[in-house]
TIGU-32731 format. One record per residue: z, x, y of N, C-alpha, C in turn; residue in three letters; residue number from 0. Coordinates in steps of 0.1 Angstrom, whole numbers, plus 2048, in hexadecimal, padded with zeros to 3 digits. Layout:
rec n.up = Z&n.east = X&n.north = Y&ca.up = Z&ca.east = X&ca.north = Y&c.up = Z&c.east = X&c.north = Y&code = ALA&pos = NUM
...
// end
This chain:
rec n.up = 8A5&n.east = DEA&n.north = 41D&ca.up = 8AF&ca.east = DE6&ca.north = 413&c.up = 8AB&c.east = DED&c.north = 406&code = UNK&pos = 0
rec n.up = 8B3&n.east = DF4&n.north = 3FD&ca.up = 8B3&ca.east = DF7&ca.north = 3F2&c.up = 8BC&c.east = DEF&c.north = 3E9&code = UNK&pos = 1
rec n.up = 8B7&n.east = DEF&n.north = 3DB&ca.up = 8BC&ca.east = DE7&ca.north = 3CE&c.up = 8BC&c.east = DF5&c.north = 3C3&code = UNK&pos = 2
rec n.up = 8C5&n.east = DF8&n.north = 3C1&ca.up = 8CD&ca.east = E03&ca.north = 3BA&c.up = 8CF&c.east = DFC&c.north = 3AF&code = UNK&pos = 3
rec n.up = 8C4&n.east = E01&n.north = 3A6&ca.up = 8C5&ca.east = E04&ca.north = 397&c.up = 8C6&c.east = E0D&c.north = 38B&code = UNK&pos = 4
rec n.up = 8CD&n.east = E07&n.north = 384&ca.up = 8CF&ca.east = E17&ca.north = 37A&c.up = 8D1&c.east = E11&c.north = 36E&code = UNK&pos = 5
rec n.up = 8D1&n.east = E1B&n.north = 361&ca.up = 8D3&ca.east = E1A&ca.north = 356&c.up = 8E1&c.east = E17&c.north = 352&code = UNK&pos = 6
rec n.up = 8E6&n.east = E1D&n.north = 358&ca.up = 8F7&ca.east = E1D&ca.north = 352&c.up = 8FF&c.east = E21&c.north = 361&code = UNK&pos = 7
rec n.up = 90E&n.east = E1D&n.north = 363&ca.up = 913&ca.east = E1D&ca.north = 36B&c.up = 912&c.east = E27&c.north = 371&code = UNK&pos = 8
rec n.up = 918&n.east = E32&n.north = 36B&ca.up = 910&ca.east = E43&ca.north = 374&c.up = 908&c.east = E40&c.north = 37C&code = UNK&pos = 9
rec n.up = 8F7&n.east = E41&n.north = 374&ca.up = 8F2&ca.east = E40&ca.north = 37C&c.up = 8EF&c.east = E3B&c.north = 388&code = UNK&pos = 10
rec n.up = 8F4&n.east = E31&n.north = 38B&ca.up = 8F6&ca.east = E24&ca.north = 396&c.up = 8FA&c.east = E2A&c.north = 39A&code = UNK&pos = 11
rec n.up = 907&n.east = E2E&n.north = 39C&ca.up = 914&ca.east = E37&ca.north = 3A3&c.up = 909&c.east = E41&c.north = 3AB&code = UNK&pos = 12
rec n.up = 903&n.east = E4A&n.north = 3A5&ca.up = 8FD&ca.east = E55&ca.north = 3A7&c.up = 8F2&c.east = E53&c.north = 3B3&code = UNK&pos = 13
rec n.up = 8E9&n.east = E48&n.north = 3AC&ca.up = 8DC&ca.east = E44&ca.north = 3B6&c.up = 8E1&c.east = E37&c.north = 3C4&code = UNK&pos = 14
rec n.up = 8F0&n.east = E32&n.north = 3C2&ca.up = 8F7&ca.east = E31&ca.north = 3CC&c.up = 8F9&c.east = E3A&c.north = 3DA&code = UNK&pos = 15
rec n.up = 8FC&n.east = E46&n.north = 3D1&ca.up = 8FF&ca.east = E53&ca.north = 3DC&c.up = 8F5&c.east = E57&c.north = 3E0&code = UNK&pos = 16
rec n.up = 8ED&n.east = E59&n.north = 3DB&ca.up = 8DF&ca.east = E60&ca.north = 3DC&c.up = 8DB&c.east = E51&c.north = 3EA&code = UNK&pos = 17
rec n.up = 8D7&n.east = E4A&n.north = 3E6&ca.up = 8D5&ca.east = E40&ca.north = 3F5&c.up = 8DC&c.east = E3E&c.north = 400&code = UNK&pos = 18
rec n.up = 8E5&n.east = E45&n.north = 3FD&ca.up = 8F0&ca.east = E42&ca.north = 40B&c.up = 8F3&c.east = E50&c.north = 411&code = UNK&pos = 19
rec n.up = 8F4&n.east = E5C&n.north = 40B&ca.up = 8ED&ca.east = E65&ca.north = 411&c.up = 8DF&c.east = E65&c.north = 417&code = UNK&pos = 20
rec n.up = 8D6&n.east = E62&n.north = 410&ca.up = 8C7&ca.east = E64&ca.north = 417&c.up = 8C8&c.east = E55&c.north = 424&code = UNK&pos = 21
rec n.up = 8CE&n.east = E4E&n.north = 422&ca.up = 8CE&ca.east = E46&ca.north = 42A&c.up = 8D2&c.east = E47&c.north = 43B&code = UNK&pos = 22
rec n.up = 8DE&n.east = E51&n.north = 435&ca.up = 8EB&ca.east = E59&ca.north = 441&c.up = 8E0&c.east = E61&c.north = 44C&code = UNK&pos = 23
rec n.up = 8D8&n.east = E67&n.north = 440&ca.up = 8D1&ca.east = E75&ca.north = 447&c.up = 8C5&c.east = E6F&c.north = 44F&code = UNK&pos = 24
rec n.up = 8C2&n.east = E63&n.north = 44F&ca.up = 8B7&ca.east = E5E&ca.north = 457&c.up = 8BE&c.east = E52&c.north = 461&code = UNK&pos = 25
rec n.up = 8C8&n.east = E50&n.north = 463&ca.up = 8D1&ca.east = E44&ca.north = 46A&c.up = 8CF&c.east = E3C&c.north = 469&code = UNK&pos = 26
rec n.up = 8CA&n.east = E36&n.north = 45A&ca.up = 8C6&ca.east = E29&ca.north = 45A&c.up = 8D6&c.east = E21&c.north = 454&code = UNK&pos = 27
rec n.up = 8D9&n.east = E15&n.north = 456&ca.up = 8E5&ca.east = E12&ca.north = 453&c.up = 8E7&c.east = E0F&c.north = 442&code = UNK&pos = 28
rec n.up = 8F0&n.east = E0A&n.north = 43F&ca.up = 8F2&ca.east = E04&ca.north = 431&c.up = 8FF&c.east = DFC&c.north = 431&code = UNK&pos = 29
rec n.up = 8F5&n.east = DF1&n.north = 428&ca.up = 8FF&ca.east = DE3&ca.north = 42A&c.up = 906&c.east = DE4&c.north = 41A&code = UNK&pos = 30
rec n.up = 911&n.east = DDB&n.north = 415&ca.up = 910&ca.east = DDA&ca.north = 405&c.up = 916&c.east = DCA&c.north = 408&code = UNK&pos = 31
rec n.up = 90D&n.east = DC4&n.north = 3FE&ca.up = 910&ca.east = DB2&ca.north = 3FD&c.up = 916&c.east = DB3&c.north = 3E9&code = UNK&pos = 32
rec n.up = 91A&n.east = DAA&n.north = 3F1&ca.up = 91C&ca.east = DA4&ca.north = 3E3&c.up = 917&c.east = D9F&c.north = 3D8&code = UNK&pos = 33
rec n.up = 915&n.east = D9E&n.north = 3CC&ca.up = 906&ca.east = D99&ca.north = 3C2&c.up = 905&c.east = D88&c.north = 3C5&code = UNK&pos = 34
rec n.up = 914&n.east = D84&n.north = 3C7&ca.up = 910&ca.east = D77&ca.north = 3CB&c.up = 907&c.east = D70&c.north = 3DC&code = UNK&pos = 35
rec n.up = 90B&n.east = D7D&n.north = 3E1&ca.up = 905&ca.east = D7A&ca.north = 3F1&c.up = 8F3&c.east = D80&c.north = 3EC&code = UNK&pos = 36
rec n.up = 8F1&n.east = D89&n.north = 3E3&ca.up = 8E3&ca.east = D8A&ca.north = 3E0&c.up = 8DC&c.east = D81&c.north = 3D8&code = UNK&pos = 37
rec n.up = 8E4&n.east = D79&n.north = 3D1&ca.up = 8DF&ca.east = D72&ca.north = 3CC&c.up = 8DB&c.east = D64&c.north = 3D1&code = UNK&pos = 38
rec n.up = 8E6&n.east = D5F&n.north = 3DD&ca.up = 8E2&ca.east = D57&ca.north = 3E5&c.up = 8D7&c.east = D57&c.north = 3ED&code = UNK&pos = 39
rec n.up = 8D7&n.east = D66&n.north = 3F7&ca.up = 8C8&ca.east = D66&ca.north = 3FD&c.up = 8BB&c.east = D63&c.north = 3F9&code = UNK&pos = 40
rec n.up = 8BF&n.east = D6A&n.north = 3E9&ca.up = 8B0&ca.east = D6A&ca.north = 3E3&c.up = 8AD&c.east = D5F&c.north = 3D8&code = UNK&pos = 41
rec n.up = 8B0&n.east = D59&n.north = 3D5&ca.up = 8B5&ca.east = D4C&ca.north = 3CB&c.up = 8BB&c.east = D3E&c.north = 3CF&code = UNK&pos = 42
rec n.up = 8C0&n.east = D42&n.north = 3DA&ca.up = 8C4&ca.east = D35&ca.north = 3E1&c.up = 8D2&c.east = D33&c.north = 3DA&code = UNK&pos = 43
rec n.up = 8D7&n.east = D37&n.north = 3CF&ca.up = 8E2&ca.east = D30&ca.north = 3C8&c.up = 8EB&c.east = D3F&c.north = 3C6&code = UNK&pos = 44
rec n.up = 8F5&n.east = D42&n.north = 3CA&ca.up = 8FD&ca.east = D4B&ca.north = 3C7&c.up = 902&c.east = D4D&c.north = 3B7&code = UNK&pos = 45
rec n.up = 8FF&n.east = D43&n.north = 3AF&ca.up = 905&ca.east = D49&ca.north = 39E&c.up = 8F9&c.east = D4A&c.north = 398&code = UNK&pos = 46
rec n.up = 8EB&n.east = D4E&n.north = 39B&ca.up = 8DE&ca.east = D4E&ca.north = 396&c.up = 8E1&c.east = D5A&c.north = 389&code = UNK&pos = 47
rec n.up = 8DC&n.east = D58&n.north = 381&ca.up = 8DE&ca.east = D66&ca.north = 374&c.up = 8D4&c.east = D68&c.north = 371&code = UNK&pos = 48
rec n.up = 8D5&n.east = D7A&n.north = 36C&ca.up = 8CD&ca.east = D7F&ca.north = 370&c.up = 8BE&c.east = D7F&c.north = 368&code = UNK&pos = 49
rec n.up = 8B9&n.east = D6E&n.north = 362&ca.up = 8A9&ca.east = D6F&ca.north = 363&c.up = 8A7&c.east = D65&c.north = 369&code = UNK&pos = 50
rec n.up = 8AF&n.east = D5F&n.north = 372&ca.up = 8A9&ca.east = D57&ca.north = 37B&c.up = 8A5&c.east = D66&c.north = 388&code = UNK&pos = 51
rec n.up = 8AD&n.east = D72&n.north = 38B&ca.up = 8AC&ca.east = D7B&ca.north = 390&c.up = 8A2&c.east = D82&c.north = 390&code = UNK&pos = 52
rec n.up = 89E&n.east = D82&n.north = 382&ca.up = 895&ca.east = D8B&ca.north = 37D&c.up = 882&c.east = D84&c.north = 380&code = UNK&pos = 53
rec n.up = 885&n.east = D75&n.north = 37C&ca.up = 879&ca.east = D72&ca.north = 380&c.up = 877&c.east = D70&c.north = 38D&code = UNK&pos = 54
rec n.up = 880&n.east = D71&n.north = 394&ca.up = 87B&ca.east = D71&ca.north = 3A4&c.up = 879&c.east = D79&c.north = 3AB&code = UNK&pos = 55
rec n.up = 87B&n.east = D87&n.north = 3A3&ca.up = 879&ca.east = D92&ca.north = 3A7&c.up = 869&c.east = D96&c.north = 3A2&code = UNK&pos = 56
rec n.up = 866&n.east = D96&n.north = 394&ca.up = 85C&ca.east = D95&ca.north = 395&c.up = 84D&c.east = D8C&c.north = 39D&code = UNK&pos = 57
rec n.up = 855&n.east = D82&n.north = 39D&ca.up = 849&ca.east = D75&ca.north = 3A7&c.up = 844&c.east = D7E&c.north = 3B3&code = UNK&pos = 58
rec n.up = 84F&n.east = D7F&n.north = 3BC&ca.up = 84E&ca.east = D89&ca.north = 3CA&c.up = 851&c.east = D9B&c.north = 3C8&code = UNK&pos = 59
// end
């Protein structure tokens, strides 16, 4: 699983493509969820913002 970050929308756009190409070329699949369905898995609460996000990312 990748988490695609970027500076500004471009870039996201850009390092989007870039993973789904390099993804294609090795057959590995790719999912896209929702921020609320990511935020559920990993937070337990789907409206979590983003430094309840942030410190849970850091913890693990």
């Amino acid at each position: 699983m990748a988490l695609i970050l970027g500076i500004g929308p471009d870039s996201r756009v850009a390092g989007y493509g870039v993973a789904i190409v390099a993804a294609a070329m090795k057959d590995i699949p790719v999912f896209e969820c929702a921020a609320p369905s990511v935020k559920q898995a990993v937070i337990g609460k789907g409206s979590a913002d983003k430094a309840q996000m942030q410190k849970w990312c850091r913890l693990y």
